[in-house]
N, C-alpha and C positions, 0 to 999 in steps of 0.2 A: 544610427542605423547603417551609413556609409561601411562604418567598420564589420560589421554584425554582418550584413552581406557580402562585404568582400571575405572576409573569414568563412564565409559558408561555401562561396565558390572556389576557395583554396583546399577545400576538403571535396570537393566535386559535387557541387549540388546545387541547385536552383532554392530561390528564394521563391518559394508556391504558397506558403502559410503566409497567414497577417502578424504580422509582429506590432501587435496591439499592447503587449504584456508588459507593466513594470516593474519593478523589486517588489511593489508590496503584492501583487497581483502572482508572480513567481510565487512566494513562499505562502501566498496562500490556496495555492490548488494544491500544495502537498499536504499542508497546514490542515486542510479542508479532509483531502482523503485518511489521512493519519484520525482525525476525526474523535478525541478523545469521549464523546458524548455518545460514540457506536460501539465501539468494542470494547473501549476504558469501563462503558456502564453493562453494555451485555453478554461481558465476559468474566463478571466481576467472580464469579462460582469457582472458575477455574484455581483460586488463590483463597476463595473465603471456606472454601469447600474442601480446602487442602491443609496445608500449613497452616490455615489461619491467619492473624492480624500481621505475625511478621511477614507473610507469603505478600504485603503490600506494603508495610512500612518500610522495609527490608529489599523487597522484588522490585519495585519500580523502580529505586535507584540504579537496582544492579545490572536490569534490562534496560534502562536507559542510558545507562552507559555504555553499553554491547553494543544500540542503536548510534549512538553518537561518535562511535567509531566507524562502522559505516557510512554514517555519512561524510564526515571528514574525509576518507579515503577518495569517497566518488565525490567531493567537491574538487578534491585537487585533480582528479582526471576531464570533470565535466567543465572546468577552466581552460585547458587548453584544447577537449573536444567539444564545443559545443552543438549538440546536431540533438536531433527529434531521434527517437529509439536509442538516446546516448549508450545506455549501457551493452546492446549486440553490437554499435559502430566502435566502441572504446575496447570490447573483447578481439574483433573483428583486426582493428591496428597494431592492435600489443599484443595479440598470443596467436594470431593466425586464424585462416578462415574456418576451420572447425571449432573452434572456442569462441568467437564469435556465433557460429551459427546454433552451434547448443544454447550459447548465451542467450539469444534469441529464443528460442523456445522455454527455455525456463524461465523468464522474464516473463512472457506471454501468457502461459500459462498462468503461473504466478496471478499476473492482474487478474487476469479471466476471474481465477479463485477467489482474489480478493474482491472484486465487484460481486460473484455469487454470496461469497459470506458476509457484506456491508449489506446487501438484500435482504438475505435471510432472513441475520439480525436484524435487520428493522421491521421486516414483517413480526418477527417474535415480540419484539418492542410493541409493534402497533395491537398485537393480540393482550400481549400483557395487559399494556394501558387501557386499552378502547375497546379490547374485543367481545366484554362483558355487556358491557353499555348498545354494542349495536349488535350483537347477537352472531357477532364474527369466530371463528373458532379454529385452534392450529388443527389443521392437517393437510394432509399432500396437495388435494385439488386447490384446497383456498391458497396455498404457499405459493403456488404455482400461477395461478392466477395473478396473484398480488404481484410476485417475480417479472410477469410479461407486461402491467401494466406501468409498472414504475419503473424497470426497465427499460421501456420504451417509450416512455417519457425523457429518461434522459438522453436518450439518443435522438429521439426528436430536437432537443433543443441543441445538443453540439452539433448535430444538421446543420441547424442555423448558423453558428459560426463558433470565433472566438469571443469573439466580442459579448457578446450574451451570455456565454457561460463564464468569462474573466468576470464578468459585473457580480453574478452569482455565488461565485466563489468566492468573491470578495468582500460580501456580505455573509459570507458561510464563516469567513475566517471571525469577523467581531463576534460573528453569534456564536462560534462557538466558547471561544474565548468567554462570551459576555454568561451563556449557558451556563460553563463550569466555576465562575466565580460565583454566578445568583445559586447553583445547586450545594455548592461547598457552604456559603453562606447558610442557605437556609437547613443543612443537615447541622451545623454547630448550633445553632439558634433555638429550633426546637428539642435537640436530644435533653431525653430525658435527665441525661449525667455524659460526662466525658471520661473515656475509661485509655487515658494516651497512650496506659502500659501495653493496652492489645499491640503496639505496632512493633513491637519486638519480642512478643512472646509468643512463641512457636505449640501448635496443637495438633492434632492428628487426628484427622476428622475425614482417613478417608474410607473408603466402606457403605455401610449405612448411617453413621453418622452422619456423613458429610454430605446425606442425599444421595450418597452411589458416582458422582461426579466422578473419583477415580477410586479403582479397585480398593480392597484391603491391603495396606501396607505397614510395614514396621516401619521404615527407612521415614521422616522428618525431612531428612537430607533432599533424597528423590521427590517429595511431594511438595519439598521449597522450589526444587529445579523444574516441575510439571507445572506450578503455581506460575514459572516465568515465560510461560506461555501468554497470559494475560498483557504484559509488557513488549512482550516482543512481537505477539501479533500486532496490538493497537499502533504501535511505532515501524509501520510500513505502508508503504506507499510514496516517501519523499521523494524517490526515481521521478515523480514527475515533474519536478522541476527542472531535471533532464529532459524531460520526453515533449516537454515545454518551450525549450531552448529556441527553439527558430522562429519562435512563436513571441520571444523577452527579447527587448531592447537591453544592449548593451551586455549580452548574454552572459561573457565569460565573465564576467564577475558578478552579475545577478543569481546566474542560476548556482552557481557555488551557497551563496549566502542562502537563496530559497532551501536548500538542502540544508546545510546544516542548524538553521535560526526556527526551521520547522520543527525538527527534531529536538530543541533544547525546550522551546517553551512548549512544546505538546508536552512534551517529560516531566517540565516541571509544573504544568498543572493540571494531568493525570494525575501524578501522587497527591498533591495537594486535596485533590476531588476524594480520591481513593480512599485516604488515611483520613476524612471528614467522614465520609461515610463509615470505614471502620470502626469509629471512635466513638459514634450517633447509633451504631446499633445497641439497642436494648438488652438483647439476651445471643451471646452470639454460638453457643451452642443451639440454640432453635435457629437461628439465621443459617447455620450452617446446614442443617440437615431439610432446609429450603432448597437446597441443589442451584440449578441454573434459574429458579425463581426467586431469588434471593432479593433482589435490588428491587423487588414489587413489594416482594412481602415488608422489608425494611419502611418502605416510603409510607405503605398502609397503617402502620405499627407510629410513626410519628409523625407526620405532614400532614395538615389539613387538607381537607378534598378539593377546595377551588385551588388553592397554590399547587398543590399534586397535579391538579390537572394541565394548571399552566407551565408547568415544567414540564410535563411528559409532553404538551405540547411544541413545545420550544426544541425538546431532543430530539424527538421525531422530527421536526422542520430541517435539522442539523445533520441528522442519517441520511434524507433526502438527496442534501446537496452533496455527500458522503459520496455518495453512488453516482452523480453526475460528475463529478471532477473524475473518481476513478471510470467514467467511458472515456473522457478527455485523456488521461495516461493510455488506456488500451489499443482507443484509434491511434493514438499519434505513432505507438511501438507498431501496429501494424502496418500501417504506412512506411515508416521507415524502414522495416524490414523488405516490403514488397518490394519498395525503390531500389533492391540490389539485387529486386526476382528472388528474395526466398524464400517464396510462398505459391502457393498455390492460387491460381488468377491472380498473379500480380502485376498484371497488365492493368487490369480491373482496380483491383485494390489502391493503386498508388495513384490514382485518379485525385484530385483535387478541383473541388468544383470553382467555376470561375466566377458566382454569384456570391456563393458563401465562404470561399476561400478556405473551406474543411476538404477533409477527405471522409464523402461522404458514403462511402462503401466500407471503410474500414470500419466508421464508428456503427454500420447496425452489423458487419460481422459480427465484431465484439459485444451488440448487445443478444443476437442470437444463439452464439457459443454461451455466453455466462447464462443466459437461460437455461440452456438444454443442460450445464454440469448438475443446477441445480436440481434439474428434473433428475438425473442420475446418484448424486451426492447422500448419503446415508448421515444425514444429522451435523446440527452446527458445529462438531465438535471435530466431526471427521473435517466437514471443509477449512476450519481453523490452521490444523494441522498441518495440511497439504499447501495451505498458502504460506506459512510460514517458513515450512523448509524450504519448498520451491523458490520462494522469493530470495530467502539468505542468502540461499546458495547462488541465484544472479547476482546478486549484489556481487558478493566474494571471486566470482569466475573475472571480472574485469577488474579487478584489485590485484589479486593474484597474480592476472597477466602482467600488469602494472608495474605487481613490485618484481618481476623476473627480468620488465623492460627498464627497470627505471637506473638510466646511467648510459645503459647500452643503446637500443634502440632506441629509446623515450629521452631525447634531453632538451626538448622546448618545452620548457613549462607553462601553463597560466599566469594572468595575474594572482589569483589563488594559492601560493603554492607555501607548504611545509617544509621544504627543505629534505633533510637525510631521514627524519622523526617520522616521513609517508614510511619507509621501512617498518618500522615498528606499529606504526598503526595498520600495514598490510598482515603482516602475521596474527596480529592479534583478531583481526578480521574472517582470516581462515580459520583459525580456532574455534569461535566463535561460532560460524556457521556451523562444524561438525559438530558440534555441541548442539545446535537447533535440531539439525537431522536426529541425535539420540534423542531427544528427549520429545522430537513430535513421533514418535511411533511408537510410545509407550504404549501403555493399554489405558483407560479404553480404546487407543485411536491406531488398535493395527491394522484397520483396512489403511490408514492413512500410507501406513509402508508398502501393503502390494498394489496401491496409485501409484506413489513415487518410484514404485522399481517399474511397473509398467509403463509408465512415464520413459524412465531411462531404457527400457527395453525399445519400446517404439520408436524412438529419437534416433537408437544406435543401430536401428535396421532400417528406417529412413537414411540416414548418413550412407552408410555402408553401400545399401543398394543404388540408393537416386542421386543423393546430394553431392557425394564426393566427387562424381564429374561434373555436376551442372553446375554447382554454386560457384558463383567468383568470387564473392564476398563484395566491401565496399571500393570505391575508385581508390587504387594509387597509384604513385609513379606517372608515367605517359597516358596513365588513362584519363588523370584528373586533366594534364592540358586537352586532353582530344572531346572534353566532354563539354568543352568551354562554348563552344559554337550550340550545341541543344541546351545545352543551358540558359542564352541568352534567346533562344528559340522560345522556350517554354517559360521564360517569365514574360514574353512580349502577346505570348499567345494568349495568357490567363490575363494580364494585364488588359489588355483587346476585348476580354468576355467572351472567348472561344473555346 
């Protein structure tokens, strides 16, 4: 911890968080939000509904690869930065204080989205499974409802601290783990026959065949790359083993590994889950034209009712903690942005309570914002969308800067570090992303693109008008020594209980 804090006050900053967190605890809050049991299971339409079997046998590898290039890239950055909001501080050092401060708001956003669509989803879940049985039923009020209750559950508990929610999460990582092996298992066991070929054979099921999921198309090609939505949403969230860092002992090399070890085993058993399922459907022309009810309709058709039911319970327990680990990512990013003033009451915001050692103004911001998007948000498919690019594209903005820094500005590395090979894995990064961007505003999800442009509209009339003189972005230079004295101010004050 010696090292962990003096590293933090070389980058200008007070040790205010509990640095409660260990390796396994790191890569399981990303582990957790990544969440293969939420979006792996409730977004399974977007690829059975499309392309068909190979849109999974095929899709997940190839989205998990795209995801495992990003992480790689911000392991090697998050090694030699380790700080809480990593990815606006690592934009903020390597490309300047407006790349950084978009970084910032795309990031933000970003979770925001991703906390409204782990919601969502698991209200849609909780309707699927149980909304029969208690006479529960989708629509706006009840969605809404269910969104502020559980919602504010998990901000009530990262209130409480790290500590409580690191235990949480760390029983969220075996269960989920423990979820999709029992769920894989029991889809091979009961199906009626094993049909392996689906995971390479390509169908075109969009239209109303497919449920309506995605329009009518000729193109196979497009409806394989729409289908990588499924992948590429479920494999985000890692950032918060970043956004964790000040929070992990031993950071720079923790939070590297939380990053990228989250990213390979959620990958590799997604598909596993995925292509079990695939494999286990009965008639996958009627599965298909199930739409986003797909994965109910499937379980009804072969699962017995009590194991049906003890799985749907187990997955719902797993979305749950889904949603609390992503407030844990959202507060920590707004907190760290606050700490450089750039935000609005960020006097307020950057507060750290001296009881709970959270910052506890950030974590019910972030539960009030994902509230209210969902109250606004037009359907699971649009918020999917909007997190997904949004999110890439932070990823990509401190990568980017990265590979422009790396030699020039950039040459103290982590222990983490790749070598000349970060080049290539930066470009392929940026590709990558622009690739997200095309393929989240296809149809149905073009409200999804006049979010993101207004997104980018508002951000670049904030900049232009406010930010460009106020922002300073994070300490460097002379500011980091002159900061050294309130720094040791502010660990003695919280330490004190003040």
């Amino acid at each position: 911890m010696g090292e962990d804090v003096a590293t933090l006050h070389a980058l200008g900053y007070a040790q205010e968080l509990t640095r409660g967190m260990g390796r396994f605890s790191n890569f399981a809050i990303s582990f957790s939000i990544i969440c293969i049991l939420s979006g792996g299971v409730n977004s399974l339409a977007q690829a059975t509904s499309g392309a068909g079997g190979a849109a999974i046998g095929l899709g997940w590898p190839i989205g998990g690869a795209c995801a495992l290039l990003f992480a790689l890239g911000m392991a090697q950055i998050a090694s030699a930065y380790p700080t809480a909001g990593g990815l606006y501080h690592w934009s903020s050092i390597l490309g300047g204080r407006f790349w950084g401060w978009l970084t910032a708001w795309l990031n933000l956003i970003g979770l925001i989205t991703v906390l409204a669509a782990i919601n969502v989803g698991t209200f849609g879940f909780f309707v699927g499974a149980f909304g029969p049985a208690l006479g529960v039923a989708a629509g706006y009020w009840p969605q809404l409802i269910f969104m502020i209750t559980v919602t504010g559950l998990h901000g009530l508990i990262n209130h409480l601290g790290i500590r409580l929610t690191s235990r949480l999460t760390d029983f969220s990582g075996y269960l989920i783990l423990a979820g999709a092996v029992l769920l894989t298992a029991v889809l091979l066991i009961v199906a009626p026959s094993h049909h392996v070929e689906r995971l390479w054979t390509f169908a075109n099921y969009s239209g109303s065949p497919g449920g309506g999921v995605w329009p009518k198309t000729g193109s196979v090609f497009m409806l394989l790359m729409l289908g990588l939505l499924l992948p590429i949403y479920t494999l985000t969230g890692y950032d918060a083993s970043a956004h964790t860092a000040e929070e992990t002992r031993d950071a720079a090399r923790n939070v590297p590994r939380g990053i990228v070890h989250s990213v390979i085993w959620a990958g590799f058993f997604a598909w596993l889950m995925s292509c079990a399922f695939v494999i286990a459907i009965p008639d996958m022309d009627a599965a298909a034209a199930q739409g986003w009810n797909v994965f109910f309709w499937v379980m009804d058709q072969i699962v017995p009712v009590q194991l049906k039911l003890a799985l749907y319970g187990l997955i719902l327990a797993a979305q749950f903690l889904a949603g609390l680990a992503t407030v844990t990512s959202v507060s920590r990013m707004i907190y760290a942005f606050a700490r450089d003033d750039g935000l609005p009451a960020s006097s307020r915001l950057k507060q750290v309570s001296p009881r709970f050692r959270s910052p506890v103004a950030a974590v019910w911001v972030g539960v009030i914002v994902a509230v209210g998007f969902t109250a606004y948000a037009d359907g699971y498919s649009t918020v999917v969308s909007v997190t997904s690019i949004v999110l890439y594209l932070s990823y990509a903005m401190p990568i980017a800067a990265a590979f422009w820094a790396y030699g020039r500005t950039w040459t103290v590395m982590g222990p983490w570090d790749m070598g000349p090979t970060f080049r290539i894995v930066a470009v392929l990064c940026i590709a990558i992303s622009l690739g997200v961007f095309y393929i989240g505003v296809q149809a149905p999800n073009g409200r999804a693109l006049s979010v993101v442009l207004g997104i980018f509209a508002l951000t670049g009339a904030v900049w232009v008008l406010i930010e460009r003189r106020r922002f300073k972005g994070p300490p460097i230079g002379g500011e980091i020594a002159r900061r050294q004295g309130e720094i040791a101010a502010a660990e003695t004050r919280l330490n004190d209980g003040i």
